[in-house]
DSSP file (Angstrom, degrees, kcal/mol; ACC not computed):
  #  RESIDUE AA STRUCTURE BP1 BP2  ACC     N-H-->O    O-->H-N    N-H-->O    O-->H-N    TCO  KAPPA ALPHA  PHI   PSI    X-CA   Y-CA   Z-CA
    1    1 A X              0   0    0      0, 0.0    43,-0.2     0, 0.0    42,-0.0   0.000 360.0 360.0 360.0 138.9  123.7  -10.9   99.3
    2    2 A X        -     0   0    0     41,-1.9     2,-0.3     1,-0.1     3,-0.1  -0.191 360.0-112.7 -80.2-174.0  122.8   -9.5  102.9
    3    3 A X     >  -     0   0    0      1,-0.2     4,-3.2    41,-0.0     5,-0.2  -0.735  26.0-107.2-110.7 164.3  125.0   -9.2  105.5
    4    4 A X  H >> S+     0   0    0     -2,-0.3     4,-1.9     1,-0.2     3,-0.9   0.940 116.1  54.2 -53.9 -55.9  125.0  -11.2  108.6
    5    5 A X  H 3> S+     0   0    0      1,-0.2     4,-1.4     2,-0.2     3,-0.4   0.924 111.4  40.3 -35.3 -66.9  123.8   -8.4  110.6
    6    6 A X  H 3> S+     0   0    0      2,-0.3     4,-2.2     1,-0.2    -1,-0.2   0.789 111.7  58.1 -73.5 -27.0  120.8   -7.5  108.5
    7    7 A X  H <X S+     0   0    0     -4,-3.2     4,-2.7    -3,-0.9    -1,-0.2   0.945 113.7  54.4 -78.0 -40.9  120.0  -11.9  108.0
    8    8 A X  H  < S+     0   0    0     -4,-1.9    -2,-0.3    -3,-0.4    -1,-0.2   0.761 108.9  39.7   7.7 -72.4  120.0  -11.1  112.0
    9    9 A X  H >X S+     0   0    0     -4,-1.4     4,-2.0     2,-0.2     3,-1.4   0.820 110.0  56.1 -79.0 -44.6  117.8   -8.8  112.0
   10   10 A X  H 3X S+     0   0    0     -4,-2.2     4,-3.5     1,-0.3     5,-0.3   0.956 106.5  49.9 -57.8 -51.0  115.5  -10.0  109.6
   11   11 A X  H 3X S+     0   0    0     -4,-2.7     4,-0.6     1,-0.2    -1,-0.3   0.531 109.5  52.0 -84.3  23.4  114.9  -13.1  111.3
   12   12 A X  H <> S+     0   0    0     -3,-1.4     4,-2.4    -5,-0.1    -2,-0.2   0.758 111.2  49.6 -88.3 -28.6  114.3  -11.3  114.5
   13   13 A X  H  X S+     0   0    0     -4,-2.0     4,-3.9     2,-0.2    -2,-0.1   0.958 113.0  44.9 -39.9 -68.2  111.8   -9.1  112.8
   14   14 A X  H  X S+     0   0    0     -4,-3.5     4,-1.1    -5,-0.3     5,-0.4   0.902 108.9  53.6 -72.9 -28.2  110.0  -11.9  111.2
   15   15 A X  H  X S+     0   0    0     -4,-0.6     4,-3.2    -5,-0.3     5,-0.2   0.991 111.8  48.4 -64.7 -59.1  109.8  -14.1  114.3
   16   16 A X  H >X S+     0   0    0     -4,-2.4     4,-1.3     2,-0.1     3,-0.8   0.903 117.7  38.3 -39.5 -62.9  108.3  -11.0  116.2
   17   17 A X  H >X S+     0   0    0     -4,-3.9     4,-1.3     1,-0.2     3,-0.7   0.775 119.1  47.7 -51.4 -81.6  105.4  -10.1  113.2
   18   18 A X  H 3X S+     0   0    0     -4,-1.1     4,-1.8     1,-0.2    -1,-0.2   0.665 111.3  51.2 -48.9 -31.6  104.7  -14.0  112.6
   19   19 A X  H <X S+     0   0    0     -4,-3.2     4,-2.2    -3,-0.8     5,-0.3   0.971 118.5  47.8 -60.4 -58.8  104.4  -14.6  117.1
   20   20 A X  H << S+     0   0    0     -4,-1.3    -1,-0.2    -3,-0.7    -2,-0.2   0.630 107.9  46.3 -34.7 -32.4  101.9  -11.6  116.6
   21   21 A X  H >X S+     0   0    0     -4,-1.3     4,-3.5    -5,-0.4     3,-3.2   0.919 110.3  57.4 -76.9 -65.1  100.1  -12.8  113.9
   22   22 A X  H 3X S+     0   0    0     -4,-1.8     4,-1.4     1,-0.3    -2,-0.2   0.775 111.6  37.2   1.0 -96.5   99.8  -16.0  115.6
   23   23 A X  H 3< S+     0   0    0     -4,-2.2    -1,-0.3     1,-0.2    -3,-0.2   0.339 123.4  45.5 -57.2   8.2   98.2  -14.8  118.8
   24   24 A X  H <4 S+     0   0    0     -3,-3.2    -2,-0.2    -5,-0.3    -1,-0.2   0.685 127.1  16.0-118.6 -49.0   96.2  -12.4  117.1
   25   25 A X  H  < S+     0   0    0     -4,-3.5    -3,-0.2    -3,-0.2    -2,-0.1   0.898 103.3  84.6 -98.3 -50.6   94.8  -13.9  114.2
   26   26 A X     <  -     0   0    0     -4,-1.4     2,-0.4    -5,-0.5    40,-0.0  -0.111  55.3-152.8 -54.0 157.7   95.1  -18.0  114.6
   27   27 A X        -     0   0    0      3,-0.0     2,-0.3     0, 0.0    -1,-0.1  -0.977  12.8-176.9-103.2 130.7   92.8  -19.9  116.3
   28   28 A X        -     0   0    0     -2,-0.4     4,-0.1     4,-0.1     3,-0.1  -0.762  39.0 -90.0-114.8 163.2   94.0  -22.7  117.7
   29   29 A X    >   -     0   0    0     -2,-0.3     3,-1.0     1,-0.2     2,-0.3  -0.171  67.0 -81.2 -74.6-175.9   91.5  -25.5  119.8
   30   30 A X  T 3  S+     0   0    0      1,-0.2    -1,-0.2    -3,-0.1     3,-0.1  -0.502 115.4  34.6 -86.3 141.4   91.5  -24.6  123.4
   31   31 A X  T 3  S+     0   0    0      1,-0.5     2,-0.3    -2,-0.3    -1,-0.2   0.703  96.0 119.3  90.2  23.2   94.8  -25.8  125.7
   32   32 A X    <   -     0   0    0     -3,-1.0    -1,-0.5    -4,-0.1    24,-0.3  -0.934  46.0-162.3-112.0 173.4   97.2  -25.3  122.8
   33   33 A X  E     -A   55   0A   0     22,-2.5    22,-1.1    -2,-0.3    20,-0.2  -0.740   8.3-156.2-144.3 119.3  100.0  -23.4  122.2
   34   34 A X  E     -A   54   0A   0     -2,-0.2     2,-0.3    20,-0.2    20,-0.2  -0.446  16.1-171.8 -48.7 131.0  101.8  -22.3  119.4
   35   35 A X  E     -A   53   0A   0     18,-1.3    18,-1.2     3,-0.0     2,-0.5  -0.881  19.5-151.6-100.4 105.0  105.5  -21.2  119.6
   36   36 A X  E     -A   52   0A   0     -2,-0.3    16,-0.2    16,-0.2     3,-0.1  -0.718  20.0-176.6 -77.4 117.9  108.0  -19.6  117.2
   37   37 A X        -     0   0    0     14,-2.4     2,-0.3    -2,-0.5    -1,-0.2   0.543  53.2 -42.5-103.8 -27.2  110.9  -20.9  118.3
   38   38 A X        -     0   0    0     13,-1.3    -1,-0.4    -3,-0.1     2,-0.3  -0.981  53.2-143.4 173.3 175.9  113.5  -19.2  116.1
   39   39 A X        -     0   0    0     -2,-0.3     2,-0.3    11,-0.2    11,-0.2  -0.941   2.2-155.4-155.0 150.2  113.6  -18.5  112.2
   40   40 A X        -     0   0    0      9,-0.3     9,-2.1    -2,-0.3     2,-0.4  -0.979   7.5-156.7-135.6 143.7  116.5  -18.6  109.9
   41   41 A X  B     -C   48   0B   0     -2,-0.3     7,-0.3     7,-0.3   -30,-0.1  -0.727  25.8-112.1-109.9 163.2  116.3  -16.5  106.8
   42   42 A X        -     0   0    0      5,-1.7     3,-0.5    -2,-0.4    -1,-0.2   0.056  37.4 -97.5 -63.4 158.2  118.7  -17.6  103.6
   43   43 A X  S    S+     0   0    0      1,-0.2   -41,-1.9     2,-0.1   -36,-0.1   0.410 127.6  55.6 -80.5  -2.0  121.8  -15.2  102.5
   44   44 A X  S    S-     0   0    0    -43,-0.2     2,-3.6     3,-0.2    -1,-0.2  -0.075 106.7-130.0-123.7  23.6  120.0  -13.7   99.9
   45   45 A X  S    S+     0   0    0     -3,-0.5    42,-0.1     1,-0.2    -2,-0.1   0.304  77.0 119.4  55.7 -21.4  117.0  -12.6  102.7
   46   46 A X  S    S+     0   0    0     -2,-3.6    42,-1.6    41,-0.2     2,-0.3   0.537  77.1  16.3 -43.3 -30.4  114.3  -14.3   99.8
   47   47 A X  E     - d   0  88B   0     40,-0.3    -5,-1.7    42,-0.1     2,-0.3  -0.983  63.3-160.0-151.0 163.8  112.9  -17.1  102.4
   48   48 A X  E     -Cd  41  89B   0     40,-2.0    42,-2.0    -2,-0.3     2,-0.8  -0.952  16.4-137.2-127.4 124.3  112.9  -17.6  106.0
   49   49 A X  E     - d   0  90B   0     -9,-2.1     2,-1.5    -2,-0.3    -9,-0.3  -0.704  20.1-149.1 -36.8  83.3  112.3  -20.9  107.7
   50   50 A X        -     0   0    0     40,-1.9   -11,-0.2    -2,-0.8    42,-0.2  -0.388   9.1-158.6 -84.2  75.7  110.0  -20.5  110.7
   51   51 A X        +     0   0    0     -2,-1.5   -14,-2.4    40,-0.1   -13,-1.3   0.190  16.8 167.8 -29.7 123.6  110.4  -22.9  113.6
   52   52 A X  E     -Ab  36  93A   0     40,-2.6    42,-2.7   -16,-0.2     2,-0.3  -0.884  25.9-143.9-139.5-167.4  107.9  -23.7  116.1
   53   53 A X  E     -A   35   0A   0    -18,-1.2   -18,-1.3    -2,-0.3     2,-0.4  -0.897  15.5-158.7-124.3 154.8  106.9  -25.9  118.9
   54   54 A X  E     +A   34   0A   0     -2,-0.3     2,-0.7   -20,-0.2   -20,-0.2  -0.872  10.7 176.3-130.2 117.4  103.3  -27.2  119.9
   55   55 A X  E    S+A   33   0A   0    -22,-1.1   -22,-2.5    -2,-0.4    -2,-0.0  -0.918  74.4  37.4-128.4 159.7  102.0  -28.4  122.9
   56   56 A X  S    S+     0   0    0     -2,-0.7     2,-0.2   -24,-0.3    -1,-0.2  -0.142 128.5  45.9 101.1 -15.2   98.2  -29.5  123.6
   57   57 A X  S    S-     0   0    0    -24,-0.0     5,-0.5    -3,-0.0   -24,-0.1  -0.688  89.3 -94.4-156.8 127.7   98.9  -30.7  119.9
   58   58 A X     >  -     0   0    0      3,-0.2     4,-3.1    -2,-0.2     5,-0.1   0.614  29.3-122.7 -70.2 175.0  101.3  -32.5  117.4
   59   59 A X  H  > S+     0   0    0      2,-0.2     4,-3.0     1,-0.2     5,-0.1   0.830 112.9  46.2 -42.4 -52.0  103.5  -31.2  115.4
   60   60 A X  H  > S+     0   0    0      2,-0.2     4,-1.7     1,-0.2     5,-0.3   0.861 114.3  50.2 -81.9 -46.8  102.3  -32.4  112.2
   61   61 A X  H  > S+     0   0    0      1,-0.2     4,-1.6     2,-0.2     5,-0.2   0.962 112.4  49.6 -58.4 -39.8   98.6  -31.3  113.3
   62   62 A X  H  X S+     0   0    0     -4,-3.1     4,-1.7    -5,-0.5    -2,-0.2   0.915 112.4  47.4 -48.7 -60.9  100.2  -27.5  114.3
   63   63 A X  H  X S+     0   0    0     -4,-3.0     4,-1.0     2,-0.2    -1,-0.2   0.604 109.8  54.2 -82.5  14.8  102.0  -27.3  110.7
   64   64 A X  H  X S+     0   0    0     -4,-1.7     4,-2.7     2,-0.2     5,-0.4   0.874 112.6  41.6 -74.4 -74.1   98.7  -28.4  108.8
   65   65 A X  H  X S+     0   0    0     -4,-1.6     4,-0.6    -5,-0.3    -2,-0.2   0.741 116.9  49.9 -77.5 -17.7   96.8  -25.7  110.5
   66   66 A X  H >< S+     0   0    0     -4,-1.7     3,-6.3    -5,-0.2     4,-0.3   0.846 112.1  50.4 -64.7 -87.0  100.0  -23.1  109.9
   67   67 A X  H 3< S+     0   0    0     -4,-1.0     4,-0.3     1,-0.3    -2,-0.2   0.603 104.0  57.0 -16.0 -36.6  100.1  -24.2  106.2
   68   68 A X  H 3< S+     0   0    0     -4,-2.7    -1,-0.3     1,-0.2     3,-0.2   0.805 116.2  36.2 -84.0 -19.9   96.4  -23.5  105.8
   69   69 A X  S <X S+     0   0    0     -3,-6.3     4,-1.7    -4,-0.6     3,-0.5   0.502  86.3 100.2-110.8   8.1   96.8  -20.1  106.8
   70   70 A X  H  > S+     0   0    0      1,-0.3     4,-2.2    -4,-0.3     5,-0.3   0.755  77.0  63.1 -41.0 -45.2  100.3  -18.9  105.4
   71   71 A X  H  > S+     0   0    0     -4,-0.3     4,-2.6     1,-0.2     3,-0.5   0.945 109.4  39.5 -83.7 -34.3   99.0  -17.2  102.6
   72   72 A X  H  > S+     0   0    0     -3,-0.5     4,-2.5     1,-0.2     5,-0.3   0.935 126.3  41.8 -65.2 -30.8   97.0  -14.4  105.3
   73   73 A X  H  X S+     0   0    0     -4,-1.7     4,-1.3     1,-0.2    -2,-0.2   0.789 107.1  52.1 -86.7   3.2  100.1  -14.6  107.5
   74   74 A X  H  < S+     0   0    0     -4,-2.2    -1,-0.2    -3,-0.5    -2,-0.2   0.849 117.5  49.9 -88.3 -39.1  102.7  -14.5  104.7
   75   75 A X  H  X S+     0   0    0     -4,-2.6     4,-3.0    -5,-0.3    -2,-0.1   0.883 112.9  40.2 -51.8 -43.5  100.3  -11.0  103.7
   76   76 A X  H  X S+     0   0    0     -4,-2.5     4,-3.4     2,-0.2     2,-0.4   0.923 108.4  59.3 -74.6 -33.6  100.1   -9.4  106.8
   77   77 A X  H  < S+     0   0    0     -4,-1.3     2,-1.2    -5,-0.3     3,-0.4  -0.227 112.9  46.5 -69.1-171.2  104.0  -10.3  107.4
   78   78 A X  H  4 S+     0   0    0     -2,-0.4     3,-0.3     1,-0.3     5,-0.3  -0.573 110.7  55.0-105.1 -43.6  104.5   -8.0  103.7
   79   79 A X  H  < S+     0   0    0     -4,-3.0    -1,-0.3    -2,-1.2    -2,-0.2   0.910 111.0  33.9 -59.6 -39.1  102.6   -5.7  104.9
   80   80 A X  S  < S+     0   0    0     -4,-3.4     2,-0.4    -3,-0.4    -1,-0.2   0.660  96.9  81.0 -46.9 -37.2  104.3   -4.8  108.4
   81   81 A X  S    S-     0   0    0     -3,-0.3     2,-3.1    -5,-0.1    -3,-0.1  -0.892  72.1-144.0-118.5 119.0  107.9   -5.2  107.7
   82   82 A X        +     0   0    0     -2,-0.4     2,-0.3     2,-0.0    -1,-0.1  -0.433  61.3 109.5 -39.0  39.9  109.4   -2.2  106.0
   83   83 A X        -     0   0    0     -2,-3.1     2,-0.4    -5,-0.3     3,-0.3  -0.886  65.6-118.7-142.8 156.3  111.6   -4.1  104.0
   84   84 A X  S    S+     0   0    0     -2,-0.3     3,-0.1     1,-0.3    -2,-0.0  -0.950  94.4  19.3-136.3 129.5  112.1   -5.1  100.4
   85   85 A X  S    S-     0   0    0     -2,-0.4     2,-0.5   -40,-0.0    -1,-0.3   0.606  80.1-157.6 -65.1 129.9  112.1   -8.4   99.5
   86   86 A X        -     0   0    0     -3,-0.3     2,-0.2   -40,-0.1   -40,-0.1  -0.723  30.0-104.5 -88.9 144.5  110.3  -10.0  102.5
   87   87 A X        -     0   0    0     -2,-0.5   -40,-0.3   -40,-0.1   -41,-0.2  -0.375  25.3-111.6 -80.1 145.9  111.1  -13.3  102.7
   88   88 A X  E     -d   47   0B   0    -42,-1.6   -40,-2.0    -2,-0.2     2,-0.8  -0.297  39.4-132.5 -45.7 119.7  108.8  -16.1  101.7
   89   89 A X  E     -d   48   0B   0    -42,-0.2   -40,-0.2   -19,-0.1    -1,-0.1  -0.838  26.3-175.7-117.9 132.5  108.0  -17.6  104.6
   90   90 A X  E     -d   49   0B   0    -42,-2.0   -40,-1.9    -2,-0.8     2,-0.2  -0.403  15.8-147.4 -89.4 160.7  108.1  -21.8  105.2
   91   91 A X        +     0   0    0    -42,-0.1     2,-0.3   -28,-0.1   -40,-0.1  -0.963  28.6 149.1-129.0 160.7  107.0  -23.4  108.5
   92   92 A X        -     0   0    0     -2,-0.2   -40,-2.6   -42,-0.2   -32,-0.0  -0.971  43.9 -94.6-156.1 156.6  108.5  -26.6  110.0
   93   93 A X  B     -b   52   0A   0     -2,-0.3     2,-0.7   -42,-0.2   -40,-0.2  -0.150  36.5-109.5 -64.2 158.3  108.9  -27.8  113.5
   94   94 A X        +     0   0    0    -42,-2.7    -1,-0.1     1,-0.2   -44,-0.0  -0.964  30.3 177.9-125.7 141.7  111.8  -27.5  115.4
   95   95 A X  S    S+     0   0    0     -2,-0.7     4,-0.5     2,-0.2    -1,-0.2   0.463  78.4  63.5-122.7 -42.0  113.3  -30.2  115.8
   96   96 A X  S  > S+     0   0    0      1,-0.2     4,-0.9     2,-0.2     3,-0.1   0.803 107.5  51.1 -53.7 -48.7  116.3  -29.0  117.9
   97   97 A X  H  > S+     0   0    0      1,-0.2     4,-0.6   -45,-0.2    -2,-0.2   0.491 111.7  47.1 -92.0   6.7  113.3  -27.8  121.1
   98   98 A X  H  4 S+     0   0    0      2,-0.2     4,-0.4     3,-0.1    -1,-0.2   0.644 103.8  59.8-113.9  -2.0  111.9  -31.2  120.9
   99   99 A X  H  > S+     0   0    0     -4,-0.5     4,-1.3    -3,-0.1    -2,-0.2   0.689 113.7  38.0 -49.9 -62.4  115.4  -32.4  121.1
  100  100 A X  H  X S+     0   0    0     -4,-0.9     4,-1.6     2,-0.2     3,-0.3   0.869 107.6  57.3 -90.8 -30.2  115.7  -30.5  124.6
  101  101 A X  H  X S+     0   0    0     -4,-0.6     4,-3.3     1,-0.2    -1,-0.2   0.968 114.4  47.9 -79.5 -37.1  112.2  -31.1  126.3
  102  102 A X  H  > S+     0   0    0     -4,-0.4     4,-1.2     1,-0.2    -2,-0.2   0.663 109.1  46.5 -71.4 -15.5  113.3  -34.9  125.7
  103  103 A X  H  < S+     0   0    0     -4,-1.3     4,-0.8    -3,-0.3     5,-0.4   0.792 113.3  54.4 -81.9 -57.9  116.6  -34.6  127.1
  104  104 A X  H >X S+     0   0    0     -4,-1.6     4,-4.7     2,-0.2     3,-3.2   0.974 106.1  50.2 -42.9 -67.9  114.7  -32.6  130.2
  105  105 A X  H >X S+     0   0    0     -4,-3.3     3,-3.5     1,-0.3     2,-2.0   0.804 115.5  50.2 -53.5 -80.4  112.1  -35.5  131.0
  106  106 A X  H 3< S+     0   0    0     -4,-1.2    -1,-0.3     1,-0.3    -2,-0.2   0.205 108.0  41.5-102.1  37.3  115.0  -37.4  131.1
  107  107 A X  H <> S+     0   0    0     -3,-3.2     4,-2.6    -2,-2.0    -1,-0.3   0.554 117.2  57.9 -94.1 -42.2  117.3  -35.7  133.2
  108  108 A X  H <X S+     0   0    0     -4,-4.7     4,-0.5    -3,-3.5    -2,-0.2   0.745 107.9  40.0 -96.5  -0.1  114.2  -35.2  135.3
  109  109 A X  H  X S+     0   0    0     -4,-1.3     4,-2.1    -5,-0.3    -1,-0.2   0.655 108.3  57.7 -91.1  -3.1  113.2  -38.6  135.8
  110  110 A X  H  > S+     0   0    0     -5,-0.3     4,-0.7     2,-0.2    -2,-0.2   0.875 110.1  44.7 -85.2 -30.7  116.4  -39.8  136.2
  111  111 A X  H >X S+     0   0    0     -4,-2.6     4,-1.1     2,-0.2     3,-0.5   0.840 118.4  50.0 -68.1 -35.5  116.7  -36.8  139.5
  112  112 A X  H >< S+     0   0    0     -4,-0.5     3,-2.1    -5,-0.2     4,-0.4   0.996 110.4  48.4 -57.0 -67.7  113.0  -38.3  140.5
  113  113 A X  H 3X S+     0   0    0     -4,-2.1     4,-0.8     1,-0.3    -2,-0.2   0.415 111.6  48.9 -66.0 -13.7  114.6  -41.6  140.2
  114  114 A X  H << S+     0   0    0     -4,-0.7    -1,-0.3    -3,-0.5     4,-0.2   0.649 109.7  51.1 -83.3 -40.8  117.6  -40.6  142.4
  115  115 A X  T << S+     0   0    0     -3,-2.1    -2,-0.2    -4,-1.1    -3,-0.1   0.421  97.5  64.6 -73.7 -14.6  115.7  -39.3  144.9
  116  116 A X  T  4 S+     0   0    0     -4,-0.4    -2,-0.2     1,-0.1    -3,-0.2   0.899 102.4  51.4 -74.1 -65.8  113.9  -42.0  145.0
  117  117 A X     <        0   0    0     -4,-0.8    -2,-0.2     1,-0.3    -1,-0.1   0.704 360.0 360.0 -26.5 -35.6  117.0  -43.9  146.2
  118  118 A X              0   0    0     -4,-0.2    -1,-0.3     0, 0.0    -3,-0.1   0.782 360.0 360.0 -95.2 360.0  118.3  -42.1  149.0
């Protein structure tokens, strides 16, 4: 089992390669953008969970078009990382940033809405 430090380090590791592959390799239609928002790898370093965000397009549409290409980034990700096992890597939305952009609008239409007032 790894240690916290090193499941640390691993998912900072894999969120850098996977943002890289991302901009480098993906094409995504024009006016979106992909985010890897955080990763958490298991205690035995064997998978990681990769979080993202999408805006210019949903969620659902963003982890189709992940999904379809995992198996070239899940390659390049084995190749890059100097590590033995790299973890298997899942994607899902994060659920947590779309949590907080919805909390924002509505902090910041209630401050519109305040301002409106005085």
């Amino acid at each position: 089992m790894a240690t916290l430090r090193r499941i640390e380090r691993i998912n900072q590791l894999v969120r850098e390669e996977v943002t890289k592959i991302i901009d480098r390799e993906l094409e995504f239609p024009d006016g979106t953008l992909v985010t890897i928002t955080r990763v958490a790898a298991s205690l035995d370093a064997l998978h990681a969970n990769v979080y993202f965000s999408a805006l210019g397009m949903t969620a659902e549409d963003a982890l189709a078009e992940l999904e379809k290409n995992i198996y070239h980034i899940q390659q390049m990700v084995n190749r890059r990382l100097r590590m033995r096992p790299v973890p298997k890597i899942r994607f899902a939305p994060d659920v947590e940033e779309e949590n907080r952009e919805r909390v924002e609008r509505s902090l910041a239409a209630a401050k519109r809405e305040d301002e409106g007032k005085l």
